[in-house]
N, C-alpha and C positions, 0 to 999 in steps of 0.2 A: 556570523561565525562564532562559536561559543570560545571562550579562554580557556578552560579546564571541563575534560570531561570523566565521568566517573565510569569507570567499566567493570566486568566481572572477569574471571582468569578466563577462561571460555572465549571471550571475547574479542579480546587485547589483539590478536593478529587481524580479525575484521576492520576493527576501528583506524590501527595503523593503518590497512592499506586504504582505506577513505579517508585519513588525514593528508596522505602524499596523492592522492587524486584528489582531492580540491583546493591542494595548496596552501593546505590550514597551519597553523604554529600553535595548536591548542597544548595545554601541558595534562598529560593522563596522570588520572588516577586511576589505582588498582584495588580492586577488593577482594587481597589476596596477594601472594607472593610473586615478589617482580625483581629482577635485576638491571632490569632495562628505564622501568620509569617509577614514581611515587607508588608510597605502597600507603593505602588508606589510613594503616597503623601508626605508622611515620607522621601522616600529616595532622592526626589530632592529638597529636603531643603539643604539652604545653609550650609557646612559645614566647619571646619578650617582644614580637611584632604585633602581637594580640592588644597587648597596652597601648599600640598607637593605632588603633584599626576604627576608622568611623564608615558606618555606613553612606551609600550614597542619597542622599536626597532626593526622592521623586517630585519632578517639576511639576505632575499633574495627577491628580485621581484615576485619569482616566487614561494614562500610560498603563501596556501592557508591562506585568509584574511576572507572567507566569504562562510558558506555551505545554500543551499537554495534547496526544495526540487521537484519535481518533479509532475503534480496535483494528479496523482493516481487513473486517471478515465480510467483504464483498468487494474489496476493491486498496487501491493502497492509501496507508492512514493521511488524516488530515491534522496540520498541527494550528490546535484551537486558541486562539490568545484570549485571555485575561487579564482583567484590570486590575489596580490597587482597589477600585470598591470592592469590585467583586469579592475579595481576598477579605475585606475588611470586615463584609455582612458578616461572613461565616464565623460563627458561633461555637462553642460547644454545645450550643441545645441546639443545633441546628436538624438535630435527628433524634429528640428526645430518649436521649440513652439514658437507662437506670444509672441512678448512681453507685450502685454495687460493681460498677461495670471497671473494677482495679486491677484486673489483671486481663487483659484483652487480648486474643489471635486476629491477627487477619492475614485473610490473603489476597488484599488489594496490591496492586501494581502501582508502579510513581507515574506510569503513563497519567494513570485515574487522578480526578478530581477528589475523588474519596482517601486518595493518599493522604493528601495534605491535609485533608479535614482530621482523621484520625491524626496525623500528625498533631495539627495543630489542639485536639480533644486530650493526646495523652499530655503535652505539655503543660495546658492549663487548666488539667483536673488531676495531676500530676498519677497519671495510669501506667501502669508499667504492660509494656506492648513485648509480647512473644514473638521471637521473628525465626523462622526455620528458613534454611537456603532451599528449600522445594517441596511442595507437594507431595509426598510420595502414595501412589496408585493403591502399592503392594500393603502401605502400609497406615491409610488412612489417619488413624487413632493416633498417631503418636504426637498429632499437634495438639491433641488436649489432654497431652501429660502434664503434670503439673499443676491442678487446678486452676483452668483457667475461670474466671467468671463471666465472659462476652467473648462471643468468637462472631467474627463474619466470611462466611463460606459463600461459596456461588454452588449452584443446584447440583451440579456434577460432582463437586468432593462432597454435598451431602448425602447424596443419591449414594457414593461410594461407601460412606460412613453405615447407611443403613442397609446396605447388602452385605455386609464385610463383620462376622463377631465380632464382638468386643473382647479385647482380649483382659482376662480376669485383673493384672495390674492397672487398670485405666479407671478409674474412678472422677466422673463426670456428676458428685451432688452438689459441688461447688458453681457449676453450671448455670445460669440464671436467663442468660438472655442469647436467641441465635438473631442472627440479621441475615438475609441473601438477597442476594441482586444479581446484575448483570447482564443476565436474558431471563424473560417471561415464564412467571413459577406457576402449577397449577395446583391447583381444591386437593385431587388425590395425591400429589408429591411433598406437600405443606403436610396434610393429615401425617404422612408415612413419617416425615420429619417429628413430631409432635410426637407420637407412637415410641420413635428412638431416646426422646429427652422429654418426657411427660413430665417433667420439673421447670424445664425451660419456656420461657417466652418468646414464640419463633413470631420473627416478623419480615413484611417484605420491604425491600428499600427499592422505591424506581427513580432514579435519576441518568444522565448522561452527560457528559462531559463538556456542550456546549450549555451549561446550566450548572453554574457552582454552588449550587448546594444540590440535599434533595425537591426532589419535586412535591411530592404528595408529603401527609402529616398522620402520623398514628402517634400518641402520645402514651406514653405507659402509666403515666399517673394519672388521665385523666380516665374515670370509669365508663363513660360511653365512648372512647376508642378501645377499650379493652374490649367491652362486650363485640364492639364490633370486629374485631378479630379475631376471635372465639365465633362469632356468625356468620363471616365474611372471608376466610382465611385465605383467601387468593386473591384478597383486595390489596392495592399499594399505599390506599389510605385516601384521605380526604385530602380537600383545598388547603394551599398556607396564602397564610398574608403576604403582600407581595409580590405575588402572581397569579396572572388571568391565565385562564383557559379554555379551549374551544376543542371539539370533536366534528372534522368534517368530514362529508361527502368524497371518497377517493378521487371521483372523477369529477364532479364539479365544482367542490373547493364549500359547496354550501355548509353551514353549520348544521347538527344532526343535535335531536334531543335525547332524553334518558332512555338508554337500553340499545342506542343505533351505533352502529358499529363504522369507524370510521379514522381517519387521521387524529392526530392527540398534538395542539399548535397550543405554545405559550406564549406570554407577552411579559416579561420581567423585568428590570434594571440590571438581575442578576447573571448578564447572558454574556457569551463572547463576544468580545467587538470583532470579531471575523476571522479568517481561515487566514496564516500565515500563506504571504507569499502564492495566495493564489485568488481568485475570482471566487467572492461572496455575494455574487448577487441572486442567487438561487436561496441562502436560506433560509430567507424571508420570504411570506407572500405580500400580496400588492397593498397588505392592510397593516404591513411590520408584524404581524406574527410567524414567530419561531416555528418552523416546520422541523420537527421532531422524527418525524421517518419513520413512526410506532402505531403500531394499530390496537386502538382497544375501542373502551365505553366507560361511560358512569352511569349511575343505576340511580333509583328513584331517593337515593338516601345521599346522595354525589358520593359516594365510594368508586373509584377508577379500578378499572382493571386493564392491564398491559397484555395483549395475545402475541406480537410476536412484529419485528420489523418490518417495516411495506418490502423493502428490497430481498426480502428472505421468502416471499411470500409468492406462491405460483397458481394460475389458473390450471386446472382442468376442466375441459369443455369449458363451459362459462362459469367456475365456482371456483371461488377464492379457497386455495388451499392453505391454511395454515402453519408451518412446519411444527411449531413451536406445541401445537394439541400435541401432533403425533410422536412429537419424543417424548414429550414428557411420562405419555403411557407406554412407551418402548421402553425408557430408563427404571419403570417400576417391574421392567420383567429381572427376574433374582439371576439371570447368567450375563447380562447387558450392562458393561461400563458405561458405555459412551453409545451415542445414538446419532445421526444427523438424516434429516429426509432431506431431500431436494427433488428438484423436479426433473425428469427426463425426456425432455423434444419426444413429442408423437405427431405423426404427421395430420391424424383424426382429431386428440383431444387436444390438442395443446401439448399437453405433458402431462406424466404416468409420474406418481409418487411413487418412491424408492427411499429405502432404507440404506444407512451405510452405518455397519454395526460394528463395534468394538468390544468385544466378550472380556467378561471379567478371566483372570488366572486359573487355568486348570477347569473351568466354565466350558459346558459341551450346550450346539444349540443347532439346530438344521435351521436352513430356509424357512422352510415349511413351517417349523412350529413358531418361530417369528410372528411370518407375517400372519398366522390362524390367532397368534395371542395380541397381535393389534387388530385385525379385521373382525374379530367378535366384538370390539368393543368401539366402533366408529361407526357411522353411515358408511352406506358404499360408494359415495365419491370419495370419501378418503381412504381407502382399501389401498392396502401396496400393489398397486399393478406394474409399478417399475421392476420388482420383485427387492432381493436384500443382498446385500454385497456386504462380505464381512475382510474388515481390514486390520493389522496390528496396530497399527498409530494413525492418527489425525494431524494435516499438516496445522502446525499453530503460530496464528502470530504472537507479536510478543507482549499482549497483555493478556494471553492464554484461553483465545479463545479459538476456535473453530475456523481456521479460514475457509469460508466454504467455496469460496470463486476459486480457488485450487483444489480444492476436495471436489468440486465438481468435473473440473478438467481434468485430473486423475481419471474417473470414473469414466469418462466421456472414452478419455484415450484409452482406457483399457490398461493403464500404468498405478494401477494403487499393488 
């Protein structure tokens, strides 16, 4: 049971009523105006309890320090713990950020692992961090008012950023370095990114949250990681110290060599000691490597590429469909905010790939020209034969991403 928990105004009646259904005495915090309980403003005023306040002593390294949750876009999240080592590795070169990098956006979530690293990056390279209360669709651009010099976006607010003008007050030369992560970036979505900020250094960040740092290594000072993302530009990057890696076989668990497509299993110190509160025996295999749930490969230079989560991923007839191709080239169409394929039961194929669309504002776009502008550019097993289902909003969880195990069942029921 936590002591105090921090909430947003939005929030505040949810939380009360799961504090009085679990019997909790937790004392809320508000971020934002309250009559009822602490207001965030209130509580970081200076006080004369501050002077007697010691922290607690951790009895072991290897005490969890930190639960963080899992995004919950197939199923409901899992809360990951970590250690004090874990906490401790983490670096600020942990993600070789320019050091120009003194005025930074992000729009990571505290769910994320990557919270705290930024956190813990603006603190002890002392960066001043821009923080806006939301995303906004309508209005992309306004997060990189102010010259920022490092932003980190995920593929959809870039994707947004480069379909949406720039409006003449936005001046982006201060610009030096983008980062994006989250879900699987492709060759032509990086290019389009690159295209929008020809100044900037875009790169991809792949980690996940039972894994406190990142995974892969692209370093900006050194000149053979530059060339290779300049030649590689939908690579995650190469091997770090400190963690092994394996590519296997879906169904047989066998290890796969350069270029085979297959499971992405690590082996770290850097990893969770397990799933709160529930059964961790699954996320290991029988050898203790880390089962990742990612489908990719590494190529003959060990550069890694991330296609797309095994659970997100559906057969048709016998061929591995990958969702993660098919939006990416649906998000490069100029009226398409948001894209999600999933698969739809066929009693022949398996399942018919289907589009579930989200048109940009005042954006006009048929069926028809959809799926003729994804099916000229795939083979024909991945042709929309679900056909395209256009929706105003995507249900999201709340490190803002796509729930698609409800977006599916919307669509199933005929209720979007």
């Amino acid at each position: 049971m936590p002591k105090v928990i921090f909430v947003g105004e939005e929030s505040v009646k949810l939380i009360e009523d799961v504090i009085q259904e679990v019997g909790s005495t937790a004392t809320v915090v508000v971020f934002g105006a309250t009559k009822k309980h602490i207001s965030f403003s209130e509580l970081v005023k200076k006080s004369v309890d501050e002077l007697n306040f010691k922290p607690t002593a951790a009895r072991s390294i290897n005490d969890i320090v930190a639960i963080m949750f899992s995004s919950g876009t197939t199923g409901l999240s899992k809360g990951i713990c970590h250690t004090h080592f874990s906490l401790l590795r983490l670096d600020s070169k942990a993600m070789y950020l320019a050091p120009t990098s003194a005025k930074m956006f992000s729009s990571d979530s505290p769910y994320w692992n990557i919270f705290l690293f930024f956190l813990n990056h603006t603190i002890q390279s002392g960066v001043t961090q821009v923080v806006y209360p939301r995303f906004d669709p309508e209005n992309p651009w306004a997060i990189l008012n102010g010259k920022v010099t490092m932003a980190f976006l995920n593929i959809c607010q870039l994707m947004m950023l480069c379909n949406t003008p720039k409006p003449d007050y936005i001046d982006t030369s201060s610009l030096d370095m983008i980062l994006t992560g989250g879900s699987p970036v492709s060759k032509k979505q990086i290019t389009k990114v690159r295209s929008q900020f020809p100044n900037a250094l875009v790169r991809i960040i792949y980690g996940q949250s039972e894994v406190f740092q990142s995974i892969f290594c692209l370093d900006w000072s050194n000149p053979k990681h530059l060339e290779i993302m300049q030649k590689k530009p939908d690579s995650c990057g190469l091997p770090k110290l400190g963690i092994n890696y394996k590519i296997v076989d879906l169904e047989t668990g066998k290890p796969l060599g350069a270029n085979q497509r297959g499971e992405l299993r690590v082996k770290t110190e850097m990893q969770l000691s397990g799933y709160y509160n529930m059964d961790s025996s699954g996320i290991w295999d029988e050898d203790g490597w880390l089962k990742t749930g990612d489908y990719g490969y590494y190529d003959e230079d060990c550069c890694f590429y991330i296609s797309d989560r095994i659970k997100e991923m559906f057969k048709y007839q016998y061929w591995h469909i990958v969702p993660a191709v098919l939006e990416s080239i649906l998000m490069t169409h100029p009226a398409v905010s948001r894209a999600v394929v999933i698969g739809i039961p066929h009693e022949i194929d398996d399942n018919h790939p289907m589009a579930v669309v989200q048109l940009r504002k005042n954006a006009n776009a048929t069926e028809l020209k959809i799926r003729k502008y994804l099916d000229d550019q795939v083979e024909d097993r991945q042709r929309l034969r679900g056909g395209v289902k256009f929706v105003k909003s995507f249900p999201i969880t709340t490190s803002q991403k796509v729930n698609r195990w409800k977006l599916k069942q919307m669509i199933l029921k005929n209720e979007y």
